[in-house]
C-alpha positions in Angstrom: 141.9 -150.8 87.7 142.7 -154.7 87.9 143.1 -156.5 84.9 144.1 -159.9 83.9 144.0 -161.9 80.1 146.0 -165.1 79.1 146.1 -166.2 75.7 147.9 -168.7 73.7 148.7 -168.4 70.1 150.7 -170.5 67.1 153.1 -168.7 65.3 156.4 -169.8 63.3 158.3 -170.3 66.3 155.7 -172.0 67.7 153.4 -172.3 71.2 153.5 -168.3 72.7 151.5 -167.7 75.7 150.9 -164.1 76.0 149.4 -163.4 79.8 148.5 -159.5 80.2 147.8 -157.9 83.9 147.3 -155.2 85.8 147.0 -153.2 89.4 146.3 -150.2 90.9 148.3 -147.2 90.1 147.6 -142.9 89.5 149.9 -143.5 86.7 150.7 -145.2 83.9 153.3 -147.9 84.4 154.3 -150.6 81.9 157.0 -154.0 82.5 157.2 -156.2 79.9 158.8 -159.8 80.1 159.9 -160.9 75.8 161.6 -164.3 75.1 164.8 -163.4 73.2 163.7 -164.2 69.8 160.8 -161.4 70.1 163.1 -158.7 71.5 163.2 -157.0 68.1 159.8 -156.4 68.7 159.7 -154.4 72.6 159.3 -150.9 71.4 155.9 -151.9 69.6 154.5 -154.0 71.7 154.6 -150.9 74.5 153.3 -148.8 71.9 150.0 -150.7 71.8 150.3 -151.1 75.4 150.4 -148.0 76.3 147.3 -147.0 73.9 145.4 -149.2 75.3 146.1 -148.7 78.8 145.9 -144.9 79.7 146.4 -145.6 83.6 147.8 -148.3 85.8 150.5 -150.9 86.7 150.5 -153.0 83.5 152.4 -156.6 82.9 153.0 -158.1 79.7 154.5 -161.4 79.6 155.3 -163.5 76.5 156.8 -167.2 76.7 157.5 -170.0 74.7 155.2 -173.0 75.3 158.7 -175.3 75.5 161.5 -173.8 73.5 161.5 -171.9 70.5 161.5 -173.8 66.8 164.0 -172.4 65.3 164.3 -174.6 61.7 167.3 -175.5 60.2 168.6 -176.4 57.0 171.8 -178.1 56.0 174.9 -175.8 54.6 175.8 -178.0 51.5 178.9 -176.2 51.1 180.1 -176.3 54.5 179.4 -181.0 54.2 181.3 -180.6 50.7 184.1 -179.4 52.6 184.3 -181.1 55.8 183.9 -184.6 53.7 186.8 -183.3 51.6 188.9 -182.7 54.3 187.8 -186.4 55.8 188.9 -188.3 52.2 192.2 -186.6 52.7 192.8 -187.3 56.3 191.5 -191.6 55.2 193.8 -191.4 52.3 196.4 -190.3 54.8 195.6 -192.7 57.7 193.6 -195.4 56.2 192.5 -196.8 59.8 190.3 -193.9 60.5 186.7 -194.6 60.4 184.6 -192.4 58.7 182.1 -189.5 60.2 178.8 -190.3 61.6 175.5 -188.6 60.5 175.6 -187.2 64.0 179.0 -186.1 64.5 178.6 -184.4 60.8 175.7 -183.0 62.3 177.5 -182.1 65.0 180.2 -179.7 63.3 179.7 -176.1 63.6 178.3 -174.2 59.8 176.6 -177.4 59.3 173.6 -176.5 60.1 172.1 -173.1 59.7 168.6 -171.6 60.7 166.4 -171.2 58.0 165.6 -168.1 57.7 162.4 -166.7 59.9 159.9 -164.6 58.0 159.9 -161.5 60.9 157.1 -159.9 59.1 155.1 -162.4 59.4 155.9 -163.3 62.9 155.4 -159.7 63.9 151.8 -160.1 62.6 151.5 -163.2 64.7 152.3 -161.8 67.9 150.9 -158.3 67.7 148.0 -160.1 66.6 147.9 -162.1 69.4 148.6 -159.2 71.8 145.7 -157.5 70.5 143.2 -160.0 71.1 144.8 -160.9 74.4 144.2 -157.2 75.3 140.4 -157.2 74.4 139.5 -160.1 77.0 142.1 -157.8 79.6 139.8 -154.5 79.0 136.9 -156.1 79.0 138.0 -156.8 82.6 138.9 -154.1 83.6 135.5 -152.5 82.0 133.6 -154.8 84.2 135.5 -153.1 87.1 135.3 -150.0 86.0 131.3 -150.3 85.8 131.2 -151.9 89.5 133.8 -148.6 91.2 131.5 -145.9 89.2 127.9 -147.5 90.9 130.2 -147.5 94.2 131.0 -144.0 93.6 127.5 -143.0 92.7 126.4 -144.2 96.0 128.9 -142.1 97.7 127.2 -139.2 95.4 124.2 -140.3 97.1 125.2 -139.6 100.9 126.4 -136.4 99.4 123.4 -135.3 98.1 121.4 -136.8 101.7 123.8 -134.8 103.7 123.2 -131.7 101.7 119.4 -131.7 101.2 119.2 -132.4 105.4 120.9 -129.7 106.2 119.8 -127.2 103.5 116.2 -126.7 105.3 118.1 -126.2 109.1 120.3 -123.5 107.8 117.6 -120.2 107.8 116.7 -121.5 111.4 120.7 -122.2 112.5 121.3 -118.5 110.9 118.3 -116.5 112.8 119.3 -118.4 116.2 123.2 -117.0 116.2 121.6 -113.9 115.0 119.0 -113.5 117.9 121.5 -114.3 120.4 124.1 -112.4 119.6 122.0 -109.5 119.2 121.2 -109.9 122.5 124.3 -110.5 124.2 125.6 -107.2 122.0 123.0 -105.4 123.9 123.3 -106.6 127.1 126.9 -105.7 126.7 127.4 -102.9 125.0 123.9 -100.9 124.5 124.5 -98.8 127.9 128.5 -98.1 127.6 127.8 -96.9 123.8 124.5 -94.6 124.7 126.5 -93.2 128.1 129.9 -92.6 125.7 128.3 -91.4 122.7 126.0 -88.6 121.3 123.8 -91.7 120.2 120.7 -93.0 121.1 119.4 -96.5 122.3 117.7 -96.5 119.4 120.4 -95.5 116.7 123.1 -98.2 118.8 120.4 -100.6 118.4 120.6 -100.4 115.2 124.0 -100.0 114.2 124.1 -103.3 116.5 121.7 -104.8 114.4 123.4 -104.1 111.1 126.5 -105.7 112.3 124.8 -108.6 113.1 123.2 -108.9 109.8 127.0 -108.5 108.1 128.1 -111.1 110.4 125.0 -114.0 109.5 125.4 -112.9 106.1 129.5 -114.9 106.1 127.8 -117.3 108.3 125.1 -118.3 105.2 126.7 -121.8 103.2 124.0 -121.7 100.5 126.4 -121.1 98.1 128.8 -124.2 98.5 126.0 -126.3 99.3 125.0 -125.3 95.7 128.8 -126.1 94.2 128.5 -129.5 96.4 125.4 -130.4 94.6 127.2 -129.0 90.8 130.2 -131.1 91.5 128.5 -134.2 92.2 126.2 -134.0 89.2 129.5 -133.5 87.5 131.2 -136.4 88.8 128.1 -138.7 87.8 128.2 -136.9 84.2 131.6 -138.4 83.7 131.1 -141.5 85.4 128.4 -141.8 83.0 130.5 -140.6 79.9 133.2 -142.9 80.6 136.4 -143.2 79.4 139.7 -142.0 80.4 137.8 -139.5 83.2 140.3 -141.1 86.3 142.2 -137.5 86.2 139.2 -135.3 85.9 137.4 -137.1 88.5 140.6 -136.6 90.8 140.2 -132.8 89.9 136.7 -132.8 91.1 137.4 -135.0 94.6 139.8 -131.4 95.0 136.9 -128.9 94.4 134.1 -131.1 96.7 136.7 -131.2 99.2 137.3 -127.4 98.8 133.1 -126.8 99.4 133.4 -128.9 102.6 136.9 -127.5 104.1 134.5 -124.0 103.3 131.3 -125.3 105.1 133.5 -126.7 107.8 135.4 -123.2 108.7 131.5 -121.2 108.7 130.2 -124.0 110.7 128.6 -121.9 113.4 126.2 -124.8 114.8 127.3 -128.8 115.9 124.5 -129.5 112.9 126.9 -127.8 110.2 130.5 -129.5 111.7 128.7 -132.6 111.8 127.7 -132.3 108.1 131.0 -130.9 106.9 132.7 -134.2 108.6 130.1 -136.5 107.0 131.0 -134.7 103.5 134.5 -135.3 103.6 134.5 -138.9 104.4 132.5 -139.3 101.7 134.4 -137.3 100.1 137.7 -139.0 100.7 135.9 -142.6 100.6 135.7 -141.4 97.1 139.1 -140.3 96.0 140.7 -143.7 97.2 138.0 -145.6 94.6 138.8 -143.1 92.1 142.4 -143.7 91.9 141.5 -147.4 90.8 139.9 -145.6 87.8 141.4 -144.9 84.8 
C-alpha cells in the first residue's frame, strides 16, 4: 500500500526532517537516504523499518534543516602553543604583526568539536522515526480499509454469479442428459441389438447408465461450494486484518483453481459465461490485493 509521513524534529545537531513513503510492491523493499552524521545509526533505523513495514517499497529520508551544529570548543593547549611559537618568531623579526582572533581561529587543532552525546541523539532520532512512522501507518491503514471494501465488492459478484447459476445447473444437467440419451439411441440402439445377444431393453439401459456417469463429471456443485468457502475466507481475513497480503494471494490461487474447474465442465454457454465472469473478478482481485500488505 501507499504511504506517506513528514516530520520535523529538534535534536543536538539541530532541525532533522524525517519524511517516510511508500508504493506498491509483493515484497518488502527498503532505501534509506541518512545525512553523514546519522550514519552510525542505518542498521537500526531499518530494523524498525522493516517491523513496521511487513510489505512494500519503503523510503526513509532524513536531512538537516540547513547544516548540521556541530559545537566547538577551543583546544587551550593547541593557542598556548601556536602563541608561543608567535612570541618567538616577533622576538626574531620584530616587524611582524601579531595573529588575529580569526586567523587564530583559523589554524587547524584550534578548534575541536565538543563532544556529541550519541546516546542521546540516538533517542532523538529513533524517537522521531517512530512517531513519523505512526502518521505513515495510519495512512496506509486508511488505504488498507478502502482496498478490503473494494475487494468485498468483488466478493459480492462472486457470490451473485454463484447463487445465479446454482439453481440452472439440475436443469443444464437433465438437458445434456436427455439429449444425449437420445442421440445414443438413435445411433447406436439398432447396431448394438443386431451385433449383440442383448436386447433393446438391456442396451437401453446400459445406454442410460453411461449417461448418468457422464452428467455425474458434468455436476459443478462441488466447486461452486469451495467458491463460496474461499470467499467467506477472504472476507474473514479482510476482516481480521493484519499482515493477510500473502494469504490472501494464496486464496486468489485456489478461487481461480474452482473457476479454471467450472470452466473445463462447462457443458452449457450459461456455465462458460459464469466461469469467465468468475475469473475477472477473480483477477480484478489479485491486482488489488498485491497493494495489500
Amino acid at each position: 500500500m501507499t504511504g506517506f509521513a513528514h516530520l520535523q524534529i529538534e535534536t543536538l545537531l539541530g532541525h532533522l526532517a524525517i519524511e517516510v513513503k511508500s508504493v506498491n510492491s509483493r515484497y518488502q523493499e527498503i532505501s534509506m537516504r541518512l545525512p553523514e552524521e546519522l550514519r552510525f545509526l542505518e542498521g537500526e533505523i531499518r530494523a524498525v523499518l522493516a517491523k513496521s513495514v511487513a510489505r512494500g517499497k519503503i523510503e526513509c529520508r532524513m536531512q538537516w534543516m540547513g547544516e548540521a551544529v556541530l559545537e566547538q570548543t577551543l583546544n587551550t593547549q593547541a593557542m598556548t602553543n601556536l602563541y608561543s611559537l608567535q612570541n618567538e618568531v616577533m622576538k626574531a623579526h620584530p616587524d611582524v604583526k601579531p595573529l588575529t582572533v580569526s586567523q587564530v581561529l583559523s589554524f587547524p587543532g584550534i578548534l575541536q568539536p565538543k563532544t556529541v552525546d550519541f546516546d542521546l541523539l540516538k533517542k532523538e532520532v529513533l524517537e522521531g522515526l517512530i512517531s513519523a512512522l505512526a502518521v505513515f501507518l495510519a495512512a496506509r491503514k486508511r488505504e488498507g480499509e478502502a482496498l478490503a471494501s473494494v475487494i468485498n465488492d468483488y466478493c459480492d459478484r462472486i457470490v451473485e454469479t454463484v447463487d445465479a447459476l446454482q439453481p440452472k445447473i439440475p436443469e443444464i444437467i437433465d438437458n445434456i442428459q436427455k439429449k444425449l440419451e437420445e442421440r445414443l439411441e438413435e445411433a447406436l440402439s439398432k447396431t448394438l441389438v443386431e451385433r449383440s445377444t442383448l436386447t433393446k431393453e438391456e442396451v437401453s439401459d446400459r445406454i442410460r447408465q453411461e449417461v448418468i456417469l457422464y452428467a455425474i463429471k458434468l455436476d459443478v456443485d462441488e466447486e461452486m461450494k469451495r467458491l463460496l468457502t474461499h470467499v467467506k475466507e477472504v472476507r474473514r481475513l479482510l476482516k481480521v486484518g493484519g499482515e493477510v497480503g500473502k494469504k490472501l494471494d494464496f486464496m486468489m490461487q485456489e478461487l481461480n483453481r474452482e473457476a479454471n474447474t467450472l470452466g473445463s465442465k462447462a457443458a452449457a454457454i450459461e456455465m462458460t459465461q459464469a466461469s469467465l465472469t468468475l475469473k475477472v473478478n477473480i483477477e480484478k482481485m489479485r491486482e488489488q490485493i498485491q497493494n495489500m500488505e
